[in-house]
C-alpha positions in Angstrom: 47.8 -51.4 62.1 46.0 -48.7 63.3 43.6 -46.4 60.9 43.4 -43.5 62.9 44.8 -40.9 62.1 48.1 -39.3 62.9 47.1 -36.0 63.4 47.5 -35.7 67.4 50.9 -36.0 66.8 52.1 -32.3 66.7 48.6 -31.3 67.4 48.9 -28.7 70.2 47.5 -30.9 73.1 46.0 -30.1 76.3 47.4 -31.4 79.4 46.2 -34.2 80.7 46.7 -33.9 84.2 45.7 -30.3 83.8 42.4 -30.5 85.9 44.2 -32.8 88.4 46.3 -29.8 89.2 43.7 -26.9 89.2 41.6 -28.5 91.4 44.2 -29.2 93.6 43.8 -33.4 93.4 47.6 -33.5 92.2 49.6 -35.0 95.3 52.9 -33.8 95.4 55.2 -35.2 98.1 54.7 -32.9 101.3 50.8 -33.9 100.5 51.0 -37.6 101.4 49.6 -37.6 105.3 50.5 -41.1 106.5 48.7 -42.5 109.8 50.8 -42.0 112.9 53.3 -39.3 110.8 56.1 -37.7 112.7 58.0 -34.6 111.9 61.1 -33.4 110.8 63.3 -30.3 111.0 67.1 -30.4 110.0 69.9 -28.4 112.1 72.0 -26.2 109.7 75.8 -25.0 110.9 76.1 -21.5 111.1 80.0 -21.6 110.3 81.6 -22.7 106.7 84.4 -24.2 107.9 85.8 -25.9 110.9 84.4 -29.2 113.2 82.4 -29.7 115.6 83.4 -29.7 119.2 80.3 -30.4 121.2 76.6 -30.7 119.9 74.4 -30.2 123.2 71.3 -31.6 121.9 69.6 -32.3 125.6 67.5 -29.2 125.9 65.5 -30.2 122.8 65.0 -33.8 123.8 63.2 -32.5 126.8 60.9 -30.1 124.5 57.1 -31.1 124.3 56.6 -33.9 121.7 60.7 -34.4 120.8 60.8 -38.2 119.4 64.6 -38.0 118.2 67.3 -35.9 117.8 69.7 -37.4 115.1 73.5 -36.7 114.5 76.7 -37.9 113.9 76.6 -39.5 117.0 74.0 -41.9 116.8 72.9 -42.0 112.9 74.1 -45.6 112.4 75.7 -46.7 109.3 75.2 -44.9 106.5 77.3 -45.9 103.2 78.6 -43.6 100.0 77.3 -45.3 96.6 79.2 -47.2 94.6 81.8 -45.2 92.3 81.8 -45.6 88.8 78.0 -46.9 89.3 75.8 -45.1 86.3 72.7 -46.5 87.9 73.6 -44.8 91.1 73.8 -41.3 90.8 74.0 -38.9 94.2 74.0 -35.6 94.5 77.1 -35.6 97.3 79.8 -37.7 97.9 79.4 -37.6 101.9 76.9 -39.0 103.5 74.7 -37.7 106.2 76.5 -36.7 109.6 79.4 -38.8 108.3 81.5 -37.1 110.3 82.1 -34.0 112.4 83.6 -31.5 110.2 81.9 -28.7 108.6 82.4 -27.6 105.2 80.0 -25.1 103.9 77.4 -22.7 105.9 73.9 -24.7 106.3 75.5 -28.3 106.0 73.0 -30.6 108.3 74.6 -31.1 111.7 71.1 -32.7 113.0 67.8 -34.0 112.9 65.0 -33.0 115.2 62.1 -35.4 114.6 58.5 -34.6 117.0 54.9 -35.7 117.0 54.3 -31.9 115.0 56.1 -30.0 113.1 55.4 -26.4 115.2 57.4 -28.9 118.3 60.1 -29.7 115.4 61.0 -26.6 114.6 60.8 -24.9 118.4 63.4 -28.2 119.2 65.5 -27.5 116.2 65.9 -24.1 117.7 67.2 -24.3 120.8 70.0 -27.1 119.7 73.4 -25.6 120.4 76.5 -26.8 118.3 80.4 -25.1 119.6 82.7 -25.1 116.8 86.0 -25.1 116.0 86.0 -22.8 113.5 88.0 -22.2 110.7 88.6 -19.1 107.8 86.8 -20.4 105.3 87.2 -20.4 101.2 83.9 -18.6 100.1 85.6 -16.3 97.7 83.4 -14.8 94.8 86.3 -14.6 91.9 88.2 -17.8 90.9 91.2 -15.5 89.6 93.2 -16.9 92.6 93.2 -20.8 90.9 96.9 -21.1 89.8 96.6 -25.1 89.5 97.0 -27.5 86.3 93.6 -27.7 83.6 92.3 -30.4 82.4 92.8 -30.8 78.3 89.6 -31.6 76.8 88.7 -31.2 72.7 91.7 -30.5 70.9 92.5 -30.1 66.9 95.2 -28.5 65.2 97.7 -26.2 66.6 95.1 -23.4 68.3 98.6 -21.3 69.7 100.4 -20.6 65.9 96.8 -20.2 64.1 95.4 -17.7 66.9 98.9 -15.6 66.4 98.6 -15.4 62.9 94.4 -14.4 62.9 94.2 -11.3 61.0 91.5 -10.4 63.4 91.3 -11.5 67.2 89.0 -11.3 70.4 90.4 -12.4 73.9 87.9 -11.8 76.4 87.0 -13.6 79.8 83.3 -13.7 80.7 81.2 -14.8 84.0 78.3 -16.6 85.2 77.5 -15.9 88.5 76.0 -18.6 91.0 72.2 -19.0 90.7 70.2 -21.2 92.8 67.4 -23.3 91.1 64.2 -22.2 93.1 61.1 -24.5 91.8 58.0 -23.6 93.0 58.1 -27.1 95.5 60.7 -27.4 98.1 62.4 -30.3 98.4 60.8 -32.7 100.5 60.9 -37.0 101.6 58.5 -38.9 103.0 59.8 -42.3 104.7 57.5 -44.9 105.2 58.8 -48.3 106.9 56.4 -51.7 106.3 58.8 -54.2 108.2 62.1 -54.2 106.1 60.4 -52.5 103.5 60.9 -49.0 102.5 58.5 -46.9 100.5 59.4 -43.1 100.0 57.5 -40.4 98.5 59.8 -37.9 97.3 60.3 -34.8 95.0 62.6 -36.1 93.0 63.6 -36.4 88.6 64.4 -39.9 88.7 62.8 -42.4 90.8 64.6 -45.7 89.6 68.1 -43.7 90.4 66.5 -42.6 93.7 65.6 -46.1 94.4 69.4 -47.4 93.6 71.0 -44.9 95.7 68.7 -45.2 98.6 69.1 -48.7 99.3 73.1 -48.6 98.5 73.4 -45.7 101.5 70.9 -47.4 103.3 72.6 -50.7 103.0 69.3 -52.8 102.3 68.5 -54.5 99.1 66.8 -52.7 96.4 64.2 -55.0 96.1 63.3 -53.3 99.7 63.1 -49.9 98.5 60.3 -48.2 96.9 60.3 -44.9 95.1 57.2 -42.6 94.3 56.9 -39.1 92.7 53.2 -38.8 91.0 53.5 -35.1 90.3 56.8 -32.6 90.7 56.6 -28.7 91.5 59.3 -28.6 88.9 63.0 -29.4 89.5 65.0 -27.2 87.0 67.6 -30.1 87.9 67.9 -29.2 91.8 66.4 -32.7 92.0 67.7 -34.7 89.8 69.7 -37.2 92.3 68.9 -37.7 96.2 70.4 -35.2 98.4 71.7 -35.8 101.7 68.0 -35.2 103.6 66.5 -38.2 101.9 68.7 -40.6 104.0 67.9 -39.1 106.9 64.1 -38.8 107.1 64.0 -42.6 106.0 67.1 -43.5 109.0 64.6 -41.7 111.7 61.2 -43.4 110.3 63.4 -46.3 110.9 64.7 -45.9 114.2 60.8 -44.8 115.2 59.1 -47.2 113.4 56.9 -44.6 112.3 56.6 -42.6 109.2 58.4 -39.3 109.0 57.8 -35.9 106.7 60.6 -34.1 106.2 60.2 -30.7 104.2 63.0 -28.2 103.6 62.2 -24.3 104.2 63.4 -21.8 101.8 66.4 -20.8 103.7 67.6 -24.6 103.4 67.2 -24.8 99.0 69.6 -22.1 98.9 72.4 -23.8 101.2 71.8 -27.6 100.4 70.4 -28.9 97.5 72.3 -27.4 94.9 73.1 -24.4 92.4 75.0 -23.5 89.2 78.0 -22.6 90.2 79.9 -19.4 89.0 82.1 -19.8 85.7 84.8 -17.8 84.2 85.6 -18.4 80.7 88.1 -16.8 78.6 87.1 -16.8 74.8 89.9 -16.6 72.2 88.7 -16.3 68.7 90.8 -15.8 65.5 89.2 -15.3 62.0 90.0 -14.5 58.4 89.4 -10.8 57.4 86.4 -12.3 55.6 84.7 -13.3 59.2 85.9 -17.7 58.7 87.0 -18.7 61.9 90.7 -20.1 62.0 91.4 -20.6 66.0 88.8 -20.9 68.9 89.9 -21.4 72.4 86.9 -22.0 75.6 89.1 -22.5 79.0 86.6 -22.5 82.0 87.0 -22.5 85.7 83.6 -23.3 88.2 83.5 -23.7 91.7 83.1 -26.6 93.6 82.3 -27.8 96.7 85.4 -29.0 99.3 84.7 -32.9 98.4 83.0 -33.2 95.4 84.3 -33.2 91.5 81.8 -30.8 89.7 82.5 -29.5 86.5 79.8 -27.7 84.9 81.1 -28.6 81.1 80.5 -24.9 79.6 82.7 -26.4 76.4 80.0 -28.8 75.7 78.5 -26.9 72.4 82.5 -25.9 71.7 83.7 -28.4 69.9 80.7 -28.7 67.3 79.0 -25.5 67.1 81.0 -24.0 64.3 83.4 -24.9 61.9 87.3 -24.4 63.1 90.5 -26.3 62.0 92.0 -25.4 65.8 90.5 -25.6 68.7 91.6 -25.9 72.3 89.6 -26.5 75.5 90.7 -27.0 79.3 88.9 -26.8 82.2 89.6 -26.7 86.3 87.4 -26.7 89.1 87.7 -24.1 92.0 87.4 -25.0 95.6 85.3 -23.5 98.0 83.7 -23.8 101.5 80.2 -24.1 99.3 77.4 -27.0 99.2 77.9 -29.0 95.9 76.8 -27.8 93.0 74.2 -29.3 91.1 73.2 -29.3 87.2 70.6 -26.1 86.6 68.4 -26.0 83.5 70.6 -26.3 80.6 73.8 -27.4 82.2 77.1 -26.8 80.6 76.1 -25.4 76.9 73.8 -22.7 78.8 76.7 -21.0 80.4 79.3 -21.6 78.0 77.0 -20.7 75.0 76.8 -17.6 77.0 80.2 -17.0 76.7 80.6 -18.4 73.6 78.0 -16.2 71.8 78.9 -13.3 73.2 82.4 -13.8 72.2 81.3 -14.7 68.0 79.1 -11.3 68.9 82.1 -9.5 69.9 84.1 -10.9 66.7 81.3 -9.8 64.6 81.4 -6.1 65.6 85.3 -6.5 65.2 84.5 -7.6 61.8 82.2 -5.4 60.9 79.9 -8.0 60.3 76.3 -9.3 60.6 76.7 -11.5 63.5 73.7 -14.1 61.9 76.1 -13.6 58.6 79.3 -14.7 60.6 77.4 -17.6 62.4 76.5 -18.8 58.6 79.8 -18.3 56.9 81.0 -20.7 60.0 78.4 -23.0 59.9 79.4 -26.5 60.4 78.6 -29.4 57.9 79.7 -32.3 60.2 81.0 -32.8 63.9 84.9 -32.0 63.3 85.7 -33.0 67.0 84.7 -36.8 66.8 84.2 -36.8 62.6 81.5 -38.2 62.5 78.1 -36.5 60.2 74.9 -35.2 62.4 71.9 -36.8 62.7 70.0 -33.5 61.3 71.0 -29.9 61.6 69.0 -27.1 61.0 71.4 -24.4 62.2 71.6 -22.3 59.5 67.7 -22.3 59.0 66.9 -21.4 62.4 69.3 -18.2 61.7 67.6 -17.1 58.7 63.7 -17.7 59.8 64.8 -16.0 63.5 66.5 -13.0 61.6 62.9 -12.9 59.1 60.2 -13.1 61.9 62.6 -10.7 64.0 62.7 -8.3 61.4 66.5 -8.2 61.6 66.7 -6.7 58.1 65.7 -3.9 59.8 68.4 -3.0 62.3 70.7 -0.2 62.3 74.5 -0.7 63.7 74.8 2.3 65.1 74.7 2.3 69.4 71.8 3.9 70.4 70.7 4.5 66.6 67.5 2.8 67.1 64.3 4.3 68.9 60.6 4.0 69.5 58.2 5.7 71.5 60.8 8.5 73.2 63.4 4.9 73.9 66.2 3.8 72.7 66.2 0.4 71.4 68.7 -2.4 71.5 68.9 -5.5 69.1 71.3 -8.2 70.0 71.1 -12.0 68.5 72.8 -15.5 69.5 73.0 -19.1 68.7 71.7 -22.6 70.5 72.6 -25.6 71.0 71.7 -29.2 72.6 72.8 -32.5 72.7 69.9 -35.1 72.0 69.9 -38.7 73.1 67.6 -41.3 73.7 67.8 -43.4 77.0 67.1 -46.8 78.1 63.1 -46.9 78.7 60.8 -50.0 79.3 57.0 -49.4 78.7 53.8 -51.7 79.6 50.5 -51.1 77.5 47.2 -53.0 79.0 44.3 -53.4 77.4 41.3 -53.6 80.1 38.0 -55.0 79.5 36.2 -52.1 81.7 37.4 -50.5 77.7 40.1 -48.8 78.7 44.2 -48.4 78.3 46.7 -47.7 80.8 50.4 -47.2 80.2 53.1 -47.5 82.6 57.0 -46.8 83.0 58.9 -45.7 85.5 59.9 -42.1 84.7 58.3 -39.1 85.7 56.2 -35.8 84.9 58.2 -33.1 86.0 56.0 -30.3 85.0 56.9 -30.4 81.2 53.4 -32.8 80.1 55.1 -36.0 79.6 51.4 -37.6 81.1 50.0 -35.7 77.7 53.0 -37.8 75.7 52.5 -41.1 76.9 48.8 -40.8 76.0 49.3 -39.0 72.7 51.2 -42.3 71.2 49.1 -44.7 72.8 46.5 -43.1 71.4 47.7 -42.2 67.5 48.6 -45.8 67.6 45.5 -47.5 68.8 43.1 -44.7 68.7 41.4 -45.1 71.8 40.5 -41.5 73.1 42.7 -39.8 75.6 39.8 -40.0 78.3 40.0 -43.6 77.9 44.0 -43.7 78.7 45.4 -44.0 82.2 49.0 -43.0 82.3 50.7 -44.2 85.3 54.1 -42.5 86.3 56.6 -41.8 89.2 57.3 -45.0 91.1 59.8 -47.2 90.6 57.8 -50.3 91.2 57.1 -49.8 87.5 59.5 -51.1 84.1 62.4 -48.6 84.1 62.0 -45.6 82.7 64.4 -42.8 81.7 65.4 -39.8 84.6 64.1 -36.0 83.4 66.8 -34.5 82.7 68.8 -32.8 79.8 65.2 -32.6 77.8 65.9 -36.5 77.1 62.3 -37.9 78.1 60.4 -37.4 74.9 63.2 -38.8 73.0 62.9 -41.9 75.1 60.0 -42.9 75.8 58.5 -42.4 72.4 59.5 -45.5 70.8 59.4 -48.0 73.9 55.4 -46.2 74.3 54.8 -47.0 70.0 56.6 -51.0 70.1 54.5 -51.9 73.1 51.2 -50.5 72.0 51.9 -52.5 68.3 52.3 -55.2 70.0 49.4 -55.7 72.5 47.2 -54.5 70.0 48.8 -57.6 68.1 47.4 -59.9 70.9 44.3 -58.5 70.8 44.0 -59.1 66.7 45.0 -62.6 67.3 42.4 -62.9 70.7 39.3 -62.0 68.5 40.0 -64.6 66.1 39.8 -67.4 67.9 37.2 -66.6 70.6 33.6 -68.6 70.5 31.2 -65.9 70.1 33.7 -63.5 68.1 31.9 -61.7 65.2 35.9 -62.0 63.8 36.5 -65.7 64.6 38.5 -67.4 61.9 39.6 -64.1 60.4 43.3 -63.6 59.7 44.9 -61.3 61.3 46.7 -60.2 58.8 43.1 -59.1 57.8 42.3 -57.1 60.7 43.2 -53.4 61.8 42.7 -51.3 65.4 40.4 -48.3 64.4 39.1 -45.8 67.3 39.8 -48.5 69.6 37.4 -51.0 67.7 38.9 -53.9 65.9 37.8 -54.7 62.3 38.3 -56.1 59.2 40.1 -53.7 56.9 38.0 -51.4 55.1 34.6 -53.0 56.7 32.8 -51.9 59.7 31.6 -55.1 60.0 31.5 -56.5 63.5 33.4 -53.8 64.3 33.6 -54.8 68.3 35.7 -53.1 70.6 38.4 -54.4 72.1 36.3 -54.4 75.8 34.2 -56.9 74.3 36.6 -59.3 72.6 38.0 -59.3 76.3 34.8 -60.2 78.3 34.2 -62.8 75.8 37.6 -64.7 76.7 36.7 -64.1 80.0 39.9 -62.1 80.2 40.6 -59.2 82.7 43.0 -57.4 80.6 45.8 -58.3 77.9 49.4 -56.0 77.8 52.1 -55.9 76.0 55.7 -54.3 77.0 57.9 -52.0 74.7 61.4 -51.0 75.0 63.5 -48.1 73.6 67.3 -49.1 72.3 69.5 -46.3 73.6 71.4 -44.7 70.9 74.9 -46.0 72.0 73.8 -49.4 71.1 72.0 -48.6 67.9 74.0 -49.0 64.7 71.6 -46.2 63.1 72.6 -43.5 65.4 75.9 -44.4 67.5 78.0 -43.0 65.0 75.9 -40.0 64.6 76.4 -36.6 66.1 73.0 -35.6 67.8 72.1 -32.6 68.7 69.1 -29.5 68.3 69.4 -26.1 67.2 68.1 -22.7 67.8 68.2 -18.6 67.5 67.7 -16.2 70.1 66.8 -12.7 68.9 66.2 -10.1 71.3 65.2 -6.6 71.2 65.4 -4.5 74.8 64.3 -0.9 75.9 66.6 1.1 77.1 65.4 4.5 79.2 68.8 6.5 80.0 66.6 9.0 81.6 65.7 7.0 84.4 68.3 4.2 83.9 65.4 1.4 82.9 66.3 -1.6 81.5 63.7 -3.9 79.8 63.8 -7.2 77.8 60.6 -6.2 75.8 60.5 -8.7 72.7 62.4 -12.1 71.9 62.0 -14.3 68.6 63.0 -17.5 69.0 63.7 -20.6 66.4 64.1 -24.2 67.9 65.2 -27.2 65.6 64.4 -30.0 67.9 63.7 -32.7 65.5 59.6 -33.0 65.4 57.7 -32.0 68.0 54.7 -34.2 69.7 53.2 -31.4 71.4 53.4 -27.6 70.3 51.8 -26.5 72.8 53.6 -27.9 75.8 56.4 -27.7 73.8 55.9 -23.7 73.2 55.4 -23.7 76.9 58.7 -24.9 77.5 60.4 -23.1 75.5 58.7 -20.0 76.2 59.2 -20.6 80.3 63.3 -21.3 79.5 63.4 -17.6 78.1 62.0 -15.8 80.8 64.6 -17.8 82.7 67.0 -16.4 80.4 65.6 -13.0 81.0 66.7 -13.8 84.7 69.7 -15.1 83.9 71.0 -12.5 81.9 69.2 -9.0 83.7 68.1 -10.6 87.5 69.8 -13.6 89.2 72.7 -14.1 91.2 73.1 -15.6 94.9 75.3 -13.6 96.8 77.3 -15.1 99.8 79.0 -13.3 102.9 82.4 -13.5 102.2 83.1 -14.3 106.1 80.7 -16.9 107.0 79.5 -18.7 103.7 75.6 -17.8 104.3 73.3 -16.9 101.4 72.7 -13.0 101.8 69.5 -13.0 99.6 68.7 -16.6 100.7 64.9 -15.8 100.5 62.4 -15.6 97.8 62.0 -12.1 98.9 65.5 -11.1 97.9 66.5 -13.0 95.1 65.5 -12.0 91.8 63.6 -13.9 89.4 62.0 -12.7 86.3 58.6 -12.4 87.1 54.8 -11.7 84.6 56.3 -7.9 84.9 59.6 -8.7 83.6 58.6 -11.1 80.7 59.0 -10.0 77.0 56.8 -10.5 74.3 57.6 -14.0 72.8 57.7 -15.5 69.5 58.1 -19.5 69.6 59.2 -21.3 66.5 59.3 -24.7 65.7 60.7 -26.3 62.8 59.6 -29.6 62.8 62.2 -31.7 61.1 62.1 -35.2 62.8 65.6 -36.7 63.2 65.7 -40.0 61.4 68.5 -41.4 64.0 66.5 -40.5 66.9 63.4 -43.6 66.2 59.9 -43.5 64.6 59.0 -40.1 65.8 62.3 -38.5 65.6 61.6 -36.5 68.4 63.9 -34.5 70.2 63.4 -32.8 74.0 62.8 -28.9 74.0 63.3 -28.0 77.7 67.0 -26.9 78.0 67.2 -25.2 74.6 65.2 -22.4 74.9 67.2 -21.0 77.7 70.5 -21.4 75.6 72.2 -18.8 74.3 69.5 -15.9 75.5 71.8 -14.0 78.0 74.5 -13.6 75.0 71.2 -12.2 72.9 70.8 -9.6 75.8 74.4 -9.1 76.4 74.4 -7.8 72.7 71.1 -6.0 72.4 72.3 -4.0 75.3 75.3 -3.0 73.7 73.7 -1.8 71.1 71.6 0.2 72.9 74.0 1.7 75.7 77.5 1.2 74.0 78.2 -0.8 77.2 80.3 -4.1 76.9 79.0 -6.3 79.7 81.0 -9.4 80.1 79.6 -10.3 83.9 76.3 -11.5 84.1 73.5 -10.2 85.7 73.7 -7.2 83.8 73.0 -4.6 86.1 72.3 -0.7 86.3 75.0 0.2 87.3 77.3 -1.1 84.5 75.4 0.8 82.7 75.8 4.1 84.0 78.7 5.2 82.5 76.9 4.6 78.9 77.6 7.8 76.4 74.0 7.6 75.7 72.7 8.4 79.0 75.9 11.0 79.1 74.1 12.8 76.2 
């Protein structure tokens, strides 16, 4: 309908909101000042285990500007969601102050709510809890489980096929906890207008936020009122409401006054989430020829005292590779730890971790390229649900990683590789993702001031999805970008999709495309039958949508745009709503197996004289069906594997093993891979758009490039030091005991 062309689809795209955040005009949560704000500062325990015998909070409610002090005592009711309910997603069981007992270090035990914050915090300070106190559960290793797994994918008989491999690996490896640590801290600000609720929050999914709120709340959700315009990124850590949100909006209740509550630092790495540590034991059996013949992924994670987490590292297991038996099982760990929460590429990220490093570890058994052994198992359909793939691209992004790399190049020999005076180290790995597209609902106006707006309820998390909304609505209608308004993050809007597991572009794409076709239909059929219409009596069959003007096809004549065919009908605006089918309900793609691909190549330094370790170049390959923006999309990716970097050389949160408190709790001492510690990188795309996935075929790009990076590093440092390090972070000191720096 449209003749403009295509082209800024997959043209690399500049942000949108861009200036809105560099000159600081981007409100994020904590920036909303409300008239007549108070302030408020949580209590944490100091134990990890035991209850509560007597909260003294009276010294604090006689502080300068105290309001409240809120507690188990006198929250009110507040309710748990409903189980089973997909629409109502929280991040913990429990509920605020629910009751007495304490069950990880930093759990809320109150609320100190003043006219300041400074009077907040000086309250929070000085109120005294007495505990019974128990020995609590905070041990590191998850060796001491001795309980029954779960069976998940199974095929074959993985017990007589792994005894019979001619050649074998059996090795257990570890993810240690790391906590999410966006740039924003999580904060909630309640606002009460009679019996309704609106609350601006730092969160990845307002309509869930919106559900959950008023089911623990116990008000109808018509009542409740969700806005995020702009997010200091979430990495997942805010996915679903945590336990704070409740109660900032009980005390602006019980006040009748707004209330801000931010969390510090300290708090994110106690109460809002973290990956939780995984051991996996790898058991791979393969032909002397390198074709697997047995492949077994049993995990344990750690979990929190009442909630079921399982971090599902056997996700990317059961498809990955081709292997007539297979065996998975799973258990969770319980410890006196806040819940765990999904981290940036939950699941496949760890387990393709320890995954990859085991197919690297069978490789070297073998003898064998690794990227060979990957493509002599490469899989032609899913053989854990039998069903084809929507497009796969495996193999390809192995053998254009391994060219741009320059793998061709690489010597086996540890140590064997060097350039200026060190000792290089090549190591590679495989990715994976699961794609999917989710419910989404999208309105398109045209306005007669001659512009566009689109609206939806989901969210910009960071990752440009502003840029996407307007990139469709303008290849399909061709009105420039500065003429389109995208409106995001509140959940007064049509449902929109949540932001997580890189699902949002997938999503939104087609419910964006149907509802610009078809207001741009109404506004064909408006300027046909309009007095004063330079098109009246035209069919509009006739007529096509070219840089926002409307004309006949192939004539500029009349040529108005669409502002004008508006004013004429005396007609404010005209819109048009969209909607995406999920994929479970579409015939073209339920019985598909969706996922994207990648390649990880990585190439660190190694300086044995003075025991330096350095991530100094990384290639990586992404087939993620097409992409809509490179240049976002690059940006993604490119972000994920210095996250890898940290993953695999820097991060870890350490706890005390007798009180449950975060040792390196601070920005200052935990380690993230900062512009110092960031390689060189090489970011490929593709670009095969996934016919299953709807008329762009897109697929998201956020998780992948973080997959399968710390299994790259793992390797490359092997071949460097002649180190085997199978517990991540890698750190000096496994490697001191290398031959290399022996010699």
């Amino acid at each position: 309908m449209s003749t403009t062309p295509a082209g800024i689809i997959g043209r690399p795209t500049p942000r949108i909101d861009g200036p809105l955040k560099t000159t600081g005009t981007a409100k994020y949560s904590a920036d909303f000042h409300i008239e007549g704000m108070a302030y408020a500062v949580p209590v944490i325990a100091s134990i990890a285990s035991g209850k509560i015998r007597t909260l003294d909070t009276s010294a604090a409610e006689k502080m300068p500007g105290v309001l409240l002090v809120l507690h188990h005592g006198n929250i009110g009711p507040l309710y748990r969601t409903v189980p089973g309910d997909g629409d109502a997603t929280n991040s913990e069981v429990r509920s605020a102050f629910e009751d007495d007992v304490v069950r990880h270090w930093g759990q809320y035990i109150a609320l100190v709510v003043a006219e300041t914050f400074e009077q907040a915090t000086a309250a929070a300070a000085v109120v005294k809890a007495d505990y019974e106190a128990e020995k609590p559960s905070v041990r590191e290793s998850l060796d001491d489980y001795t309980g029954e797994r779960k069976k998940g994918s199974h095929r074959g008989d993985f017990d007589k096929a792994f005894a019979s491999a001619q050649v074998k690996v059996d090795q257990t490896y570890v993810t240690p906890i790391e906590t999410h640590n966006p740039i924003e801290m999580h904060g909630s600000v309640a606002v009460w207008d009679r019996e309704q609720l609106t609350m601006f929050e730092t969160t990845q999914g307002v309509v869930n936020h919106r559900v959950v709120m008023a089911q623990t709340l116990g008000v109808p959700i018509e009542n409740v009122r969700v806005v995020t315009r702009f997010l200091g990124s979430g990495f997942g850590g805010k996915l679903f409401p945590w336990p704070h949100c409740a109660m900032s909006a009980v005390a602006a209740r019980k006040l009748g006054r707004p209330v801000k509550l931010s969390l510090t630092r300290k708090m994110m790495f106690s109460s809002v989430g973290y990956r939780p540590r995984t051991e996996q034991r790898i058991r791979l059996g393969a032909s002397s020829d390198g074709k697997l013949v047995a492949l077994s992924h049993d995990y344990l994670n750690n979990t929190s005292m009442l909630d079921d987490f399982d971090e599902g590292c056997a996700e990317a297991t059961p498809y990955l590779y081709s292997v007539a038996n297979l065996s998975v099982t799973s258990a969770l760990v319980r410890r006196n730890l806040g819940a765990p929460m999904y981290m940036r590429g939950p699941g496949a990220v760890p387990g393709l971790y320890a995954m990859e490093a085991g197919m690297n570890e069978l490789a070297d058994e073998l003898k064998m390229d690794p990227v060979k052994l990957r493509i002599v198992n490469d899989a032609e359909k899913d053989e854990d649900k039998n069903i084809p793939f929507s497009s796969r691209h495996y193999q390809e992004c192995l053998e254009v990683g391994a060219k741009k790399f320059g793998w061709e190049k690489r010597t086996a020999g540890t140590g064997s590789m060097k350039r200026d005076g060190k000792i290089l180290g090549w190591g590679m790995a495989g990715a994976s993702w699961v794609a999917t597209r989710l419910p989404c609902t999208a309105h398109v106006e045209f306005h007669s001031n001659g512009r566009v707006s689109v609206r939806s309820g989901t969210q910009d998390i960071g990752t440009g999805t502003y840029t996407t909304f307007a990139q469709v609505v303008h290849e399909k209608t061709g009105v420039p970008l500065d003429r389109i308004d995208v409106v995001l993050g509140d959940s007064s809007l049509p449902d929109g999709p949540m932001s997580g597991g890189s699902m949002v572009t997938g999503s939104v794409c087609d419910a964006i495309a149907k509802a610009s076709t078809e207001a741009m239909k109404k506004m064909l059929a408006l300027s046909t039958g309009i007095d004063g219409s330079p098109l009246k009596g035209a069919k509009a069959e006739e007529l096509e949508f070219a840089d926002g003007r409307i004309r006949k096809k192939d004539q500029a004549a009349g040529d108005p745009e669409f502002a004008e065919i508006l004013k004429l009908a005396r007609i404010d605006g005209l819109s048009a709503e969209g909607k995406t089918v999920p994929t479970w309900e579409d015939p073209q793609s339920k019985d598909k197996s969706l996922h994207s691909y990648g390649a990880q190549f990585v190439e660190v330094e190694w300086e044995p004289e003075i025991a330096r370790l350095r991530v100094s170049r990384v290639v990586t390959v992404i087939d993620a069906g097409r992409i809509i923006n490179p240049k976002a999309a690059a940006n993604q990716i490119a972000g994920a594997v210095v996250m890898g970097v940290g993953m695999g050389l820097l991060e870890e949160t350490v706890h005390d093993q007798r009180t449950g408190q975060p040792i390196n709790g601070s920005m200052a001492d935990y380690l993230m891979a900062t512009c110092a510690d960031s390689p060189d990188i090489d970011v490929t795309f593709l670009d095969h758009p996934d016919p299953v996935m709807g008329e762009y075929g897109a697929r998201g790009v956020g998780e992948i490039g973080l997959a399968g990076v710390a299994a790259a590093i793992t390797a490359a440092v092997h071949h460097a030091t002649g180190m085997r390090v199978r517990e991540l972070p890698v750190k000096i000191e496994n490697l001191l005991g290398a031959k290399v720096l022996q010699a």
